[in-house]
N, C-alpha and C positions, 0 to 999 in steps of 0.2 A: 478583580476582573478575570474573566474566563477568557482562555488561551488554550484558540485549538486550530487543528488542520483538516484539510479535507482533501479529496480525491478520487482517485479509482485505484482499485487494485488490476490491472492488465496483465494478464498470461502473454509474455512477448516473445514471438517466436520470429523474429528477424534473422536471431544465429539459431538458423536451424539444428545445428550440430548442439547446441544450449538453451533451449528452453527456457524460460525462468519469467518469476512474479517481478513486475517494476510496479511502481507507486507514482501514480500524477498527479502532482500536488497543484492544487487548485484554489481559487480566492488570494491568491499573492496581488496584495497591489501593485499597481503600472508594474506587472512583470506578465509575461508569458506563462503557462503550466509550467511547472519541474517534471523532472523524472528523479526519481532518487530508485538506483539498481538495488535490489534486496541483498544481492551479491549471496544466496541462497538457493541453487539449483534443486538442492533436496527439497525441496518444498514442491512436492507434485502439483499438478493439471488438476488432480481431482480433489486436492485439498479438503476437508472439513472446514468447516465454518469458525471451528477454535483454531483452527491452526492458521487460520489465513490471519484471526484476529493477532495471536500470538505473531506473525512473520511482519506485521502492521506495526506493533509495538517494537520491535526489535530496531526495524530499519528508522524509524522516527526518532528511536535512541539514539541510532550512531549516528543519525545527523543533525540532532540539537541538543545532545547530549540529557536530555529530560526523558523520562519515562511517561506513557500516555497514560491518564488514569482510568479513561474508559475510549472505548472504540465499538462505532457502530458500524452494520455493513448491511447493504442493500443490493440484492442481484441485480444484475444490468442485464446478463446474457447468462445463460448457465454453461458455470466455470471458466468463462473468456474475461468479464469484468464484473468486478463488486465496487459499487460506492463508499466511500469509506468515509464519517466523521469521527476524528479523535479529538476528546479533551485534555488538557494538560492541567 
């Protein structure tokens, strides 16, 4: 059985003074979206496409302790949001 996530990746500029990539995690049954913080400020605005993939797998890690085996990402806005599916 295939076990995966999805979402957006949002550039979230609420703490202006911190900038930073969150992840809303999305298709959670009877639940609301997540946010899971990347808790990664170095990962700029302008990110590349591998690095956003890379900061995707990281934070997936620390919150289900599994590594994604593949992660796709689809522009939504350029560099505000990307859609994100990952497989486990």
């Amino acid at each position: 059985m295939e076990v995966y996530a999805s979402g957006e990746l949002v550039w979230d500029t609420t703490e202006t003074d911190a900038p930073r990539w969150v992840l809303v995690l999305h298709d959670q049954p009877r639940d609301a979206p997540g946010w899971l913080d990347s808790r990664d400020p170095a990962t700029p605005q302008a990110a590349s496409a591998s690095q956003c993939v890379e900061l995707i797998r990281r934070t997936l890690h620390q919150a289900t302790g599994q590594w994604p085996v593949h992660v796709t990402l689809t522009p939504v806005q350029y560099r505000q949001r990307l859609r994100f599916r990952a497989t486990f």
